[in-house]
Backbone as JSON Lines, residues from 0, in Angstrom:
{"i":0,"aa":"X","n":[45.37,31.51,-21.75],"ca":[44.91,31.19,-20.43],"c":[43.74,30.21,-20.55]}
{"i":1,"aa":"X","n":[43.72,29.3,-19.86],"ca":[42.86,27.85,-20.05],"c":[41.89,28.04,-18.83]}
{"i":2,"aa":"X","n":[40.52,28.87,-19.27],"ca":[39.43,28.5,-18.08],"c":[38.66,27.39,-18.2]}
{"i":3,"aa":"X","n":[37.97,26.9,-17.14],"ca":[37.19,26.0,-17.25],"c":[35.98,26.16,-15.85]}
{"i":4,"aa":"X","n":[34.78,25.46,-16.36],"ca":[33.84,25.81,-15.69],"c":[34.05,24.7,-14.28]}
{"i":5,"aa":"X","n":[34.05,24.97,-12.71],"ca":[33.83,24.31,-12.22],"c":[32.53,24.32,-11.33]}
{"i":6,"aa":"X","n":[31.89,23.07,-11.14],"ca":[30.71,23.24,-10.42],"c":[30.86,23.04,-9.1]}
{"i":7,"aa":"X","n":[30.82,23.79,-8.66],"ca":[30.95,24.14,-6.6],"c":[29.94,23.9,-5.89]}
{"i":8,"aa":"X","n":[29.93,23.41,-4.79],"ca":[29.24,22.81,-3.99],"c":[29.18,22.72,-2.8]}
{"i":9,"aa":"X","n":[29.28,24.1,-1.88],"ca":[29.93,24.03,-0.94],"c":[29.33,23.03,0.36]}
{"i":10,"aa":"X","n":[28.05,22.58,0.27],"ca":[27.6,22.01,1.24],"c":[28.39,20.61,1.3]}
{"i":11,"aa":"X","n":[28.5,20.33,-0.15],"ca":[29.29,18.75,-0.27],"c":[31.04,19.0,0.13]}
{"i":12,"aa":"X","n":[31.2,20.18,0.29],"ca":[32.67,20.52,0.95],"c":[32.68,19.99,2.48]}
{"i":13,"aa":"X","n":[31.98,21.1,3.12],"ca":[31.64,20.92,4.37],"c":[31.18,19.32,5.07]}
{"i":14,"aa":"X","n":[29.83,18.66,3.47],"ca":[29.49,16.92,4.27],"c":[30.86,16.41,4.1]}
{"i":15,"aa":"X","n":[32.28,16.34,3.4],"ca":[33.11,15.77,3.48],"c":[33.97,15.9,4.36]}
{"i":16,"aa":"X","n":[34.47,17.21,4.87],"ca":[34.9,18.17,5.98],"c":[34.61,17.22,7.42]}
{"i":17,"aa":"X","n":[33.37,17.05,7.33],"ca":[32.52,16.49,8.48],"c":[32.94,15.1,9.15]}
{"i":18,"aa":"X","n":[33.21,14.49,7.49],"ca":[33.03,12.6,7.08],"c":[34.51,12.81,7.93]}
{"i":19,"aa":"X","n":[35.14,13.03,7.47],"ca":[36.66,13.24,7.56],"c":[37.1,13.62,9.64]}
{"i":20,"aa":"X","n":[36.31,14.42,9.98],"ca":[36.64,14.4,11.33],"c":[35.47,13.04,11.99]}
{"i":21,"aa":"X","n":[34.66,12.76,11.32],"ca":[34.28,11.61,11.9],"c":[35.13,10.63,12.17]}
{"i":22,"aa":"X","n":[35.88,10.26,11.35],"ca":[36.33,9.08,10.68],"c":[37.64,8.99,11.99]}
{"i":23,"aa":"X","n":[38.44,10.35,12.24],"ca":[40.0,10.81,12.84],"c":[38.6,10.53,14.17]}
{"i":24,"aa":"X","n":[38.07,10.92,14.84],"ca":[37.37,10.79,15.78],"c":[36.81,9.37,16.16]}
{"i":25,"aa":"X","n":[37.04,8.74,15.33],"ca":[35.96,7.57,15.69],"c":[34.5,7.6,15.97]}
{"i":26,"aa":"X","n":[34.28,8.69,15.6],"ca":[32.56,8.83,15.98],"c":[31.79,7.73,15.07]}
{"i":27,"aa":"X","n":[31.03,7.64,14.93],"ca":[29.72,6.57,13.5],"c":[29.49,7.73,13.15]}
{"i":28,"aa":"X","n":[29.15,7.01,11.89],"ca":[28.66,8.0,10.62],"c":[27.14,8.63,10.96]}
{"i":29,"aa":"X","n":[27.06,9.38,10.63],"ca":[25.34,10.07,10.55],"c":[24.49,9.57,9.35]}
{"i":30,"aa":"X","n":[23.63,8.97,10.41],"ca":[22.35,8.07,9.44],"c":[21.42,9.65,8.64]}
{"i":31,"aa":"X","n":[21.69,9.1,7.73],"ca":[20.62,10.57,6.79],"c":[20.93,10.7,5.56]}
{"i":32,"aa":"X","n":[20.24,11.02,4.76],"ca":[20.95,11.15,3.47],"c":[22.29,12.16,3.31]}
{"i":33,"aa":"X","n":[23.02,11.98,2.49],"ca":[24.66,12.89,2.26],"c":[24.45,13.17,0.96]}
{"i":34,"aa":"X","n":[23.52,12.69,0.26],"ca":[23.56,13.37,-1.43],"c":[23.13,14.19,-1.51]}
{"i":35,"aa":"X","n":[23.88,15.24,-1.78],"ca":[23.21,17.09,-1.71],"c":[22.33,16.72,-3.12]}
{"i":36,"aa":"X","n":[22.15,15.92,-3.98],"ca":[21.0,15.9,-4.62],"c":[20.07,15.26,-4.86]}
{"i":37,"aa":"X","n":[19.61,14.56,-3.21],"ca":[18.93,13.8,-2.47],"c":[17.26,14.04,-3.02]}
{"i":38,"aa":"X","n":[16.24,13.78,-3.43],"ca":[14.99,13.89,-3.95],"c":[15.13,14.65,-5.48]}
{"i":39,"aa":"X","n":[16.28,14.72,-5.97],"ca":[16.13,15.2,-7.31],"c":[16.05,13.67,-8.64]}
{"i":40,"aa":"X","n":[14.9,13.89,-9.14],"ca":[14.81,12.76,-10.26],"c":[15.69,13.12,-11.63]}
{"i":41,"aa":"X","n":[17.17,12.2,-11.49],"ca":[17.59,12.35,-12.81],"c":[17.25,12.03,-13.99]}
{"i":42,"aa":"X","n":[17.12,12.76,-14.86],"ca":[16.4,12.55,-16.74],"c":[17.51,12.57,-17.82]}
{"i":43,"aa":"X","n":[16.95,11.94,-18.72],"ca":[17.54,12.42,-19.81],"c":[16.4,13.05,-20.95]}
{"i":44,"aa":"X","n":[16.49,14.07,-21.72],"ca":[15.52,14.54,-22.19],"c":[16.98,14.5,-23.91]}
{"i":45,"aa":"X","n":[15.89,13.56,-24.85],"ca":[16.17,14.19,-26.35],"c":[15.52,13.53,-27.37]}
{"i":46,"aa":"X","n":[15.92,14.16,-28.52],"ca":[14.71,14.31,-29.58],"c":[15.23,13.55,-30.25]}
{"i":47,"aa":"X","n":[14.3,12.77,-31.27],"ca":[15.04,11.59,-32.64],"c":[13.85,11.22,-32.75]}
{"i":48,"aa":"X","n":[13.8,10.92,-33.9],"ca":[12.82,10.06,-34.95],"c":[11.14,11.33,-35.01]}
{"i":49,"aa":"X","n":[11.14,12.1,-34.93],"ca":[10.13,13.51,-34.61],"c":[9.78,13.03,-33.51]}
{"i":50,"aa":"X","n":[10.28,12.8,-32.01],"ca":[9.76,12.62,-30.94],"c":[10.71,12.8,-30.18]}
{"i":51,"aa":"X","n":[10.16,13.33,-28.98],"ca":[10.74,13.65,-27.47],"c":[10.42,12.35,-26.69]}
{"i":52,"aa":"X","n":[11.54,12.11,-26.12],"ca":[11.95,10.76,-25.22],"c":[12.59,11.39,-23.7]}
{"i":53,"aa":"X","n":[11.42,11.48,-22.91],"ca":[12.23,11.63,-21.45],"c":[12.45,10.41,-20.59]}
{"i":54,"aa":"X","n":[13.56,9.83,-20.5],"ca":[14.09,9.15,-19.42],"c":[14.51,9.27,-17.9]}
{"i":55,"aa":"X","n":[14.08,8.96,-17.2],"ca":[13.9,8.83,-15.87],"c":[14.47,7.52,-14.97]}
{"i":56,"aa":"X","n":[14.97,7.87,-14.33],"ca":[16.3,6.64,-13.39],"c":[15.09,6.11,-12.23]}
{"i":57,"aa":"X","n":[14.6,5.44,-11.55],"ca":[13.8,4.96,-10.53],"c":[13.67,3.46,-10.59]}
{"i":58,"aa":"X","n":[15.66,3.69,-10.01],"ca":[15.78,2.32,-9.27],"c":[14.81,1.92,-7.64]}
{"i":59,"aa":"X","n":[14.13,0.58,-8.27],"ca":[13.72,0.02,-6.64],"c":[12.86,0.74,-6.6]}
{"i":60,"aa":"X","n":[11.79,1.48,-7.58],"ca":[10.56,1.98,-7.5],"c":[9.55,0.82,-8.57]}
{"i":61,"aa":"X","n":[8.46,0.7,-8.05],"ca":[7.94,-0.36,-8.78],"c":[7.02,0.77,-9.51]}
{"i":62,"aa":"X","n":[6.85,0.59,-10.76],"ca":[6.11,0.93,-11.64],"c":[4.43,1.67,-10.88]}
{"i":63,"aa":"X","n":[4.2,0.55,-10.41],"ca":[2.45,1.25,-9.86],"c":[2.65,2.22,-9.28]}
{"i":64,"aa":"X","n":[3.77,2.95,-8.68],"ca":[3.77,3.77,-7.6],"c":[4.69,5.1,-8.44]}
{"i":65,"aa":"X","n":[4.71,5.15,-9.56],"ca":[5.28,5.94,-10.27],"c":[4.13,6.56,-10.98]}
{"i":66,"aa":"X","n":[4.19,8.21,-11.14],"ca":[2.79,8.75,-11.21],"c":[3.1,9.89,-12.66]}
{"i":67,"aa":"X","n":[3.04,10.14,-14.08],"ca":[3.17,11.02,-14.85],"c":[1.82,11.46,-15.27]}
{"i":68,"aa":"X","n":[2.1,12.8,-14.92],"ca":[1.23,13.99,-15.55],"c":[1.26,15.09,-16.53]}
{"i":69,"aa":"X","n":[0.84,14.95,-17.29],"ca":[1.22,16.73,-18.39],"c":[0.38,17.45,-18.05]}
{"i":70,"aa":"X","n":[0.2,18.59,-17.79],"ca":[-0.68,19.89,-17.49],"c":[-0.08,21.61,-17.7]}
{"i":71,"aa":"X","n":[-0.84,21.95,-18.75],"ca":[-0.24,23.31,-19.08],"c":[0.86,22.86,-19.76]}
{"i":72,"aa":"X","n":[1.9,22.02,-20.84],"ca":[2.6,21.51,-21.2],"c":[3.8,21.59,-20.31]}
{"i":73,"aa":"X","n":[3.35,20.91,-19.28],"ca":[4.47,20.78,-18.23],"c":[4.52,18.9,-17.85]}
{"i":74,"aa":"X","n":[5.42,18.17,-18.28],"ca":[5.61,17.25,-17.75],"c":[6.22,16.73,-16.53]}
{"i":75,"aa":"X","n":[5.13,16.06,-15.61],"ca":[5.81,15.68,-13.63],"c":[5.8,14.5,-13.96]}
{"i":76,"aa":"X","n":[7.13,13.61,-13.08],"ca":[7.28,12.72,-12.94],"c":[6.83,12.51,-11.69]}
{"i":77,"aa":"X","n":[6.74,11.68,-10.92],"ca":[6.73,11.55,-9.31],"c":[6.04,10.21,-9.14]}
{"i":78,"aa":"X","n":[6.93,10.18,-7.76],"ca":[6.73,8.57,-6.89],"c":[7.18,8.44,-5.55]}
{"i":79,"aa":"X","n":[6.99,7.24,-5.01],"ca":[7.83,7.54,-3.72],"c":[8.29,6.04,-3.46]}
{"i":80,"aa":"X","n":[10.0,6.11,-2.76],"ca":[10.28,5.01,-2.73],"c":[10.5,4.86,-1.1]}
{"i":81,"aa":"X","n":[10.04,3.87,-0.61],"ca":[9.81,3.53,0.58],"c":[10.51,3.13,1.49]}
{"i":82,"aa":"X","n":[11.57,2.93,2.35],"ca":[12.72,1.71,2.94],"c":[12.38,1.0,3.64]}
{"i":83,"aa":"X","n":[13.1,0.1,3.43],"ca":[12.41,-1.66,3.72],"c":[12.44,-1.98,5.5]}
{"i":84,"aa":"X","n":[13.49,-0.55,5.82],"ca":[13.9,-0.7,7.44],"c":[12.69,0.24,8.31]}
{"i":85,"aa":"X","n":[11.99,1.08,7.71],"ca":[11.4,1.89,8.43],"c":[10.34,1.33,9.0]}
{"i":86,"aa":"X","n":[9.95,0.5,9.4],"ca":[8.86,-0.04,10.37],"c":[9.64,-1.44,11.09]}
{"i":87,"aa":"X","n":[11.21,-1.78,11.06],"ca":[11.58,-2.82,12.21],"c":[12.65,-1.91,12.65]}
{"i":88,"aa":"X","n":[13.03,-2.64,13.76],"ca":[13.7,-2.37,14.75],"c":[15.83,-2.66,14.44]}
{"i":89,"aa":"X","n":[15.97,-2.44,13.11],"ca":[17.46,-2.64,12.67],"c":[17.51,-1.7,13.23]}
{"i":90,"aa":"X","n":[19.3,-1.84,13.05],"ca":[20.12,-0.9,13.33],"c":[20.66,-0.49,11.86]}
{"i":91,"aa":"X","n":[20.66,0.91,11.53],"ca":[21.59,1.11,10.51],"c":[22.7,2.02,10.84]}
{"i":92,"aa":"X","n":[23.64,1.54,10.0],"ca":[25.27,2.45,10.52],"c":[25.27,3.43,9.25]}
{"i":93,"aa":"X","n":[24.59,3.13,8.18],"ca":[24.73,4.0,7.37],"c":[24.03,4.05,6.09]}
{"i":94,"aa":"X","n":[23.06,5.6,5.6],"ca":[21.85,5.22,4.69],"c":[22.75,6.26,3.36]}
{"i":95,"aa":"X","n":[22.69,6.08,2.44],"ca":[23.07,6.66,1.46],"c":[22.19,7.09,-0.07]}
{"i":96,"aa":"X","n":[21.58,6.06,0.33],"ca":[20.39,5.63,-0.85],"c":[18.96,6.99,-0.2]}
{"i":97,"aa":"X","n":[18.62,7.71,-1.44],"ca":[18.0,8.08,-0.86],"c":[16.12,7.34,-1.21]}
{"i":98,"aa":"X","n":[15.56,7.84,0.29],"ca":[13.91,7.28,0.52],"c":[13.19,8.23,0.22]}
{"i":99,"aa":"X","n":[11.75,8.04,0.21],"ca":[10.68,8.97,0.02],"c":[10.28,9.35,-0.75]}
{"i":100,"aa":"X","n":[9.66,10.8,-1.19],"ca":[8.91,10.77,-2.54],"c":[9.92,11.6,-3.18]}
{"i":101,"aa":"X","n":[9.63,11.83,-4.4],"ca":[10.57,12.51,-5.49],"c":[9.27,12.97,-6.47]}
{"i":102,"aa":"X","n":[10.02,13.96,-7.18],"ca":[9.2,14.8,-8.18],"c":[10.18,15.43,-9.35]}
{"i":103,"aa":"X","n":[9.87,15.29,-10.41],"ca":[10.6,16.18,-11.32],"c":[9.11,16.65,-12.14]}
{"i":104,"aa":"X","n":[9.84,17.9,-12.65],"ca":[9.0,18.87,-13.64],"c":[9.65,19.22,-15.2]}
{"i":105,"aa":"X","n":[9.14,19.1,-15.86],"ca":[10.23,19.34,-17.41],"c":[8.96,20.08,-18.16]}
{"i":106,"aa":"X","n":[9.22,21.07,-18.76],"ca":[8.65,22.12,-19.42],"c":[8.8,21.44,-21.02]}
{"i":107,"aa":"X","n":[7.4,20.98,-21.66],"ca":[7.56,20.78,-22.97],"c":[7.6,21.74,-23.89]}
{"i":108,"aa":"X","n":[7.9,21.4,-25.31],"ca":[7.36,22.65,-26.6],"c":[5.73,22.47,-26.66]}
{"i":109,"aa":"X","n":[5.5,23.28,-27.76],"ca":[4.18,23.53,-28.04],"c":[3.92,22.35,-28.8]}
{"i":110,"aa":"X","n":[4.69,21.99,-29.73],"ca":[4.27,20.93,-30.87],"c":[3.95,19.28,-30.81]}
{"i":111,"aa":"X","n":[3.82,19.6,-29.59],"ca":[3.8,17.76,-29.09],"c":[2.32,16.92,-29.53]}
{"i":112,"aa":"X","n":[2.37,16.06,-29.64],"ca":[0.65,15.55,-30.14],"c":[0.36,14.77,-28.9]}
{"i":113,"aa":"X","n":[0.08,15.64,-27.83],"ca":[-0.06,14.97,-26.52],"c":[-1.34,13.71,-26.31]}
{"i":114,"aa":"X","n":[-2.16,13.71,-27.12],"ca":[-3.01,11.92,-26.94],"c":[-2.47,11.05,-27.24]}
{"i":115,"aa":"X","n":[-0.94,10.94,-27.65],"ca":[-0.6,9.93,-28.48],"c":[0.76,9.55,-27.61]}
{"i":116,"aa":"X","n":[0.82,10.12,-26.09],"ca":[1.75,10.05,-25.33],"c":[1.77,9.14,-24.64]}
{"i":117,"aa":"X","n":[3.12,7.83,-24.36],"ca":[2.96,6.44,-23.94],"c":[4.3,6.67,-22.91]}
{"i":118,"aa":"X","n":[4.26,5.6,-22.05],"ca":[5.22,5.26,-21.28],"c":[5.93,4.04,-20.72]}
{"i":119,"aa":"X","n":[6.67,3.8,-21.11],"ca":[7.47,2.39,-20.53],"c":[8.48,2.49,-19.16]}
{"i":120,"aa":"X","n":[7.84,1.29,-18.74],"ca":[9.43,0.84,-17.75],"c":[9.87,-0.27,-17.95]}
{"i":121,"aa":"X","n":[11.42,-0.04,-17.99],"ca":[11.91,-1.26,-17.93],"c":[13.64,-0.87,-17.28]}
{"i":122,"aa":"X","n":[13.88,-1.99,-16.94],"ca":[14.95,-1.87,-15.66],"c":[15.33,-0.56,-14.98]}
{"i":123,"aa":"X","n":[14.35,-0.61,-14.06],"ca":[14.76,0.5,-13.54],"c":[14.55,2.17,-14.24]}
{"i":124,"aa":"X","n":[14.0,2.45,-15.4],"ca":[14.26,3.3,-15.81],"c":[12.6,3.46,-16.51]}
{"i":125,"aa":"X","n":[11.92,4.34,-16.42],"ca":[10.68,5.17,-17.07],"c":[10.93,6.02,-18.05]}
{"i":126,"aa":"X","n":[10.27,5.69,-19.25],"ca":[10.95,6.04,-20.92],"c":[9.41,6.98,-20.9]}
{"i":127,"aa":"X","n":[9.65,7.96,-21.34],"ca":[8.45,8.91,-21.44],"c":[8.19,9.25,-23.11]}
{"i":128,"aa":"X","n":[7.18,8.48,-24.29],"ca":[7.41,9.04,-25.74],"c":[6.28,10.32,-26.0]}
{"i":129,"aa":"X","n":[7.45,11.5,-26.7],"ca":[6.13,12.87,-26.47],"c":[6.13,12.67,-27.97]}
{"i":130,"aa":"X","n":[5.24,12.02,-28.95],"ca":[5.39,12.43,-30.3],"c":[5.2,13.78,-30.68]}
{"i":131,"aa":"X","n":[5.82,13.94,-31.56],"ca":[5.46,15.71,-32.26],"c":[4.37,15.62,-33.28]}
{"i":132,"aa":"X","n":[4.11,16.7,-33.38],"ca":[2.83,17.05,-34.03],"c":[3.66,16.71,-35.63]}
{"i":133,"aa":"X","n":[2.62,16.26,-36.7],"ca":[3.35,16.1,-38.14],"c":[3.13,17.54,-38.54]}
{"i":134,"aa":"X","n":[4.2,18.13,-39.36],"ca":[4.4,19.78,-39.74],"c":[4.1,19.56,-40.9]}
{"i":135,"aa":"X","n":[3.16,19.89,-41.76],"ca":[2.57,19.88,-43.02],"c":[4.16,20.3,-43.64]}
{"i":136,"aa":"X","n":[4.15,19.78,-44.94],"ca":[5.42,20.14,-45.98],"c":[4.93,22.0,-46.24]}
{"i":137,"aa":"X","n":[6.21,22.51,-46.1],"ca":[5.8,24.04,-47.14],"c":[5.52,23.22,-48.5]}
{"i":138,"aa":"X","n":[4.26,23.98,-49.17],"ca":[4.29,24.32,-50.44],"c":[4.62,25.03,-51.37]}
{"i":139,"aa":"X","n":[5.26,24.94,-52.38],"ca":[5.43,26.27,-53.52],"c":[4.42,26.39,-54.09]}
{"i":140,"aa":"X","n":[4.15,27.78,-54.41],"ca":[2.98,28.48,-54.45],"c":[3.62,29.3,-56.03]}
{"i":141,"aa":"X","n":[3.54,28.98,-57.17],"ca":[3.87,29.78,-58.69],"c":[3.13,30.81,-58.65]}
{"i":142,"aa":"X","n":[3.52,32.09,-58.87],"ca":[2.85,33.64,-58.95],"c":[2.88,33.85,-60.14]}
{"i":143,"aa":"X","n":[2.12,33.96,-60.92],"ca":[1.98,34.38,-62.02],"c":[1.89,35.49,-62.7]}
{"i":144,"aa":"X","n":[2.7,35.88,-63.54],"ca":[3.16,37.5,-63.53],"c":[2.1,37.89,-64.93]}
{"i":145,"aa":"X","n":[1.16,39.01,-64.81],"ca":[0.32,39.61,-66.12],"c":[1.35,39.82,-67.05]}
{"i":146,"aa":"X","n":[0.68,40.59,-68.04],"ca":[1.48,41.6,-69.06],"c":[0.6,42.57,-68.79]}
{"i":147,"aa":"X","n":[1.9,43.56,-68.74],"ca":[1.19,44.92,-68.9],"c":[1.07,45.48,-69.67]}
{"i":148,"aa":"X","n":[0.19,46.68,-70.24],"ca":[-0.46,47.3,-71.51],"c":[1.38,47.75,-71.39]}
{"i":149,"aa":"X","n":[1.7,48.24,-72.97],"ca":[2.78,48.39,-73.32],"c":[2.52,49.89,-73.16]}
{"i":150,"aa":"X","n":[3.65,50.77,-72.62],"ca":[3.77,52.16,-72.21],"c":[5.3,52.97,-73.25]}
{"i":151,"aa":"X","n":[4.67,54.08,-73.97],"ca":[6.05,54.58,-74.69],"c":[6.95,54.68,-73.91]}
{"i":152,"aa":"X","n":[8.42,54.13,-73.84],"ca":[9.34,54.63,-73.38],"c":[9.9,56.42,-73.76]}
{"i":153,"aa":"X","n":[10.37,56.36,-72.79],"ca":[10.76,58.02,-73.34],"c":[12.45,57.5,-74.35]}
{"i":154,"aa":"X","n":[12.47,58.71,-74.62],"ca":[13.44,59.16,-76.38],"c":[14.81,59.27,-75.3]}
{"i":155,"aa":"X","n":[16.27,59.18,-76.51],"ca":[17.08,59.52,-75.53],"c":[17.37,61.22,-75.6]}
{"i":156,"aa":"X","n":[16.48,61.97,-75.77],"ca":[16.47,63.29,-75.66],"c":[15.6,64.21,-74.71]}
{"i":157,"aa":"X","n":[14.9,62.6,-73.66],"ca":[14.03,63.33,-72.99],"c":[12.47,63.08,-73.47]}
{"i":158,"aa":"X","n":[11.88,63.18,-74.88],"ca":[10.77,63.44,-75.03],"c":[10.47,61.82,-76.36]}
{"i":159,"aa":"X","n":[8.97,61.61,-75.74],"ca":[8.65,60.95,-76.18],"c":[7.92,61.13,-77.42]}
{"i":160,"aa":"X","n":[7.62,59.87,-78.54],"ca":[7.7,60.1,-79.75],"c":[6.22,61.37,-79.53]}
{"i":161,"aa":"X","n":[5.49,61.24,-79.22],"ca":[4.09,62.15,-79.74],"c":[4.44,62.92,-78.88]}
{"i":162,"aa":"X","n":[5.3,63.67,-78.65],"ca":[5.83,64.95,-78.36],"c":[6.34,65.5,-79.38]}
{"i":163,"aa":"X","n":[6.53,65.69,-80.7],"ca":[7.34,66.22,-81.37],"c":[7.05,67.85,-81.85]}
């Protein structure tokens, strides 16, 4: 029997449900965002070269207005992106893109060498570098074994020689 995981969504059932009698209706579309994961900042978070690299998507956000913080080893992203229509008088038939501020939170490890933490943008995308702390090499440590004072073994009769 072949399961597989599916991810359900029922609100995005229903916004399609919706789209769909719009459409047989002729009504216009509803100006508003439709991405049920509308203010969520997508990342990519992974490790290479002893460092953590979080990537961050913030298309059409300009750099100055993009804000990273670590506190309590918790890394926030956040910014806010603005639309270019909200102070004239257009008409829009339809917004998809979502506006406003956004925030993500990502929980680091302990081992990070957080003064040494930099950040780039470039197209569109905020590169976050968490270097790791350098882990001293284990050392081998040689134990050196005494001699011990030499002890009579016992006889194979039980009794040892100055027993006789």
């Amino acid at each position: 029997m072949l399961k597989t995981i599916v991810n359900a969504n029922p609100l995005a059932e229903f916004r399609a449900l919706d789209e769909m009698f719009d459409r047989m209706l002729g009504t216009p579309h509803r100006v508003g965002p439709t991405n049920p994961n509308a203010g969520l900042l997508p990342v990519d978070v992974v490790e290479k070269d002893n460092a953590l690299f979080v990537k961050a998507a913030v298309p059409g956000v300009d750099p100055e207005h993009i804000d990273i913080q670590i506190e309590n080893n918790v890394l926030t992203i956040s910014g806010e992106l603005k639309s270019d229509y909200e102070d004239t008088q257009a008409k829009v038939y339809r917004r998809e893109y979502s506006y406003g501020k956004f925030s993500r939170s990502i929980r680091l490890p302990e081992d990070l060498d957080l003064p040494n933490v930099s950040a780039e943008f470039n197209h569109g995308f905020v590169t976050v570098t968490l270097p790791r702390v350098a882990q001293p090499a284990p050392k081998s440590l040689r134990v050196p074994i005494k001699n011990a004072a030499p002890t009579e073994a016992p006889r194979a009769n039980g009794k040892a020689k100055s027993e006789k």
